[in-house]
C-alpha positions as a printed NumPy array, in Angstrom:
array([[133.88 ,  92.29 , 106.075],
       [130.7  ,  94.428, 105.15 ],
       [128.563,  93.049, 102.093],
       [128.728,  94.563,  99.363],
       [125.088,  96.492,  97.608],
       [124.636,  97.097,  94.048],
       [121.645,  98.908,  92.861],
       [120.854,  98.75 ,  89.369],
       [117.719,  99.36 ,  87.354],
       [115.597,  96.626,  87.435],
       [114.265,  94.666,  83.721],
       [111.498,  91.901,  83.399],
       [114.163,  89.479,  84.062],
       [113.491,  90.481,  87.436],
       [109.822,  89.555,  87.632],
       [110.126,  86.652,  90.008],
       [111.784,  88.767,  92.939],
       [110.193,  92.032,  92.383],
       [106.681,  89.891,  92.543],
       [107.9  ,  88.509,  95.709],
       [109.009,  91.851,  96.987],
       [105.682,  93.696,  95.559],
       [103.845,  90.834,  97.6  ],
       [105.623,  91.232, 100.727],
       [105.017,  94.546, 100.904],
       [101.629,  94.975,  99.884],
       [100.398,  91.863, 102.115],
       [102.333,  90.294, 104.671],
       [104.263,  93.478, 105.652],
       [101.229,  96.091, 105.532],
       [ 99.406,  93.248, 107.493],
       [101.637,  93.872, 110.368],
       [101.478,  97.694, 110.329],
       [ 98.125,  98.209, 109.336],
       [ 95.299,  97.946, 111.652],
       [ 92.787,  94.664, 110.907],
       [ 89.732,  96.814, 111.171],
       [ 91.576,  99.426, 108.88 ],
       [ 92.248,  96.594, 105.941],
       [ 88.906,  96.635, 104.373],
       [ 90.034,  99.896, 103.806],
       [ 92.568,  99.674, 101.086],
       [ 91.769,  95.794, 100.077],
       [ 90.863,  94.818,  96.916],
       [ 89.255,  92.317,  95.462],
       [ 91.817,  89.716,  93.819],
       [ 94.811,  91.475,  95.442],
       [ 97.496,  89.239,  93.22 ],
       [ 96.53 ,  90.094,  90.011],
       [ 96.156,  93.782,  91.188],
       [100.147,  93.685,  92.093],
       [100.665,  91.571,  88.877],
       [ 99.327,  94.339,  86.805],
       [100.837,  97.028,  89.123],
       [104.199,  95.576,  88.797],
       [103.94 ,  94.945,  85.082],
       [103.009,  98.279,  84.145],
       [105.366,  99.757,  86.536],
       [108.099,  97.858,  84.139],
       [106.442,  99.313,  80.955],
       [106.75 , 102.797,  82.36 ],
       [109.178, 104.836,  80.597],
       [108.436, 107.871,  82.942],
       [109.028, 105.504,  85.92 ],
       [111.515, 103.728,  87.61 ],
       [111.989,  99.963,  88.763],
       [115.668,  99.764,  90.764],
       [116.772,  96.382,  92.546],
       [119.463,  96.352,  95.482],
       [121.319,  93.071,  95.665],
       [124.087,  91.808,  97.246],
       [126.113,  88.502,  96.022],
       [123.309,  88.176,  93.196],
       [120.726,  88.259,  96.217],
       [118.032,  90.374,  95.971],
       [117.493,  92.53 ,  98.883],
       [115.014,  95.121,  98.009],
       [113.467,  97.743,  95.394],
       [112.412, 100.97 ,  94.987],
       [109.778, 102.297,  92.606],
       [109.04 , 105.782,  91.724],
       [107.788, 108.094,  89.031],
       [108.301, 111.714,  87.903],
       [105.174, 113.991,  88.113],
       [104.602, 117.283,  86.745],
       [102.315, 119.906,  87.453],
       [103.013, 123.209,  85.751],
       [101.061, 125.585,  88.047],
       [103.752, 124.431,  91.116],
       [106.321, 126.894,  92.278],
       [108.372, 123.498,  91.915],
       [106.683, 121.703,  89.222],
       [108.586, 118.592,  89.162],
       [108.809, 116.224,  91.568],
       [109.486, 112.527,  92.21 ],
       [107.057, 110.106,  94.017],
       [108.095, 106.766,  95.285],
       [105.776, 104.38 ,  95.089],
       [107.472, 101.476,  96.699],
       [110.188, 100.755,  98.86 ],
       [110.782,  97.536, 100.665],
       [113.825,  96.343, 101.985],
       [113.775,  92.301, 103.337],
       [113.536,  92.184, 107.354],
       [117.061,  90.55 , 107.274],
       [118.811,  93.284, 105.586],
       [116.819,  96.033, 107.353],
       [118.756,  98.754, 108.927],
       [122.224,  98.008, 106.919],
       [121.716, 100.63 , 104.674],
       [119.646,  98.675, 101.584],
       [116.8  , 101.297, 102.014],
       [119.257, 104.225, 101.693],
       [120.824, 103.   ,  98.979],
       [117.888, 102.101,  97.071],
       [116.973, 105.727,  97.673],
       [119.834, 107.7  ,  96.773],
       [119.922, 105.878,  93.535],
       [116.102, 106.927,  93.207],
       [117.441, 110.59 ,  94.122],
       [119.929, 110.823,  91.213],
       [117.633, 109.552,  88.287],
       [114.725, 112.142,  89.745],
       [117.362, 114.902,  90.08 ],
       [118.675, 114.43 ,  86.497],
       [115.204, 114.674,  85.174],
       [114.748, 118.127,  87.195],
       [112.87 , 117.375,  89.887],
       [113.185, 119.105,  92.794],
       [111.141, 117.521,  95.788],
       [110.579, 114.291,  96.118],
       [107.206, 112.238,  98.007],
       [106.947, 109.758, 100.068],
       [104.05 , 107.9  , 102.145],
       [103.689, 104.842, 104.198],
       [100.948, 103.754, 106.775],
       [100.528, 105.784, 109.913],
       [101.671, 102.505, 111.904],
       [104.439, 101.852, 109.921],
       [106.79 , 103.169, 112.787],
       [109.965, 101.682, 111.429],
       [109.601, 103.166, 107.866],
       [108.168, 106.944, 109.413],
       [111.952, 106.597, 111.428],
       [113.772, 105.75 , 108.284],
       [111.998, 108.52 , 106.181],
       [112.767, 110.875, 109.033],
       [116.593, 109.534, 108.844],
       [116.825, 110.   , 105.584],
       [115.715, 113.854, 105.506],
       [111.979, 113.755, 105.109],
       [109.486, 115.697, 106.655],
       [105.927, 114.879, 107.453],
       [103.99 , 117.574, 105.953],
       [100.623, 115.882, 105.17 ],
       [ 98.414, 112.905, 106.767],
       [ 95.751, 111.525, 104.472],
       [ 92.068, 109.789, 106.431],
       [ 89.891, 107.337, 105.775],
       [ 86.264, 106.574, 106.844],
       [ 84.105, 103.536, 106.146],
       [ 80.192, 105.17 , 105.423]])
């Protein structure tokens, strides 16, 4: 029998796993896809109480969102994203996801597109028509999933140490 996903919006009595999550992908997981000589790059200083005070204001956010995928009360993953508008765009709203992390387990069963279809509907009911997306270039497994999932490359950002 296939397991069952909910996605709901997330709430601060989801700190503990969205922490974990927020952790997992901003450390252990970008340390696998990230280069070691490329880290220095997009480190910071006391990296824990950076994704403390990401994740808490991402919970304040009223223009944001904070969504959970669980199945039998397990958490699974989340997806983060805001709304962003700039009038002078032929399409002037869009959503950007911020975060999106699915746990290695549960990879590939459809968590991640779940996660982001819910993301889809709450952008689309607030008008947006495009939504963004990035990961790091050696992220292979989450460049294939964006490409799955209808997403085109359209821009790569660089980096230089001076």
């Amino acid at each position: 029998m296939a397991q069952t996903i909910e996605v709901r919006d997330a709430d601060a009595s989801d700190r503990i796993a969205l922490i974990d999550f927020h952790r997992s992908l901003y450390q252990e997981h970008r340390d696998k896809v990230v280069a070691a000589e490329d880290l220095p790059l997009i480190e910071y200083r006391d990296y824990d109480q950076v994704l403390h005070d990401d994740l808490d204001a991402l919970l304040r956010d009223r223009s944001g969102y904070v969504l959970l995928a669980e199945s039998e009360g397990a958490a699974l993953g989340y997806i983060t994203g805001r709304v962003r508008t700039e009038p002078d765009r032929v399409l002037p709203r869009r959503g950007v996801i911020e975060d999106w992390f699915v746990v290695p387990e549960a990879r590939g069963s459809g968590v991640g597109a779940k996660l982001l279809h819910a993301l889809e509907k709450r952008f689309a009911a607030t008008g947006c028509k495009v939504i963004e997306s990035a990961t790091w270039a050696g992220n292979t497994g989450a460049r294939h999933a964006h490409d799955a999932l209808g997403f085109r490359e359209i821009r790569v950002m660089y980096r230089k140490r001076v």
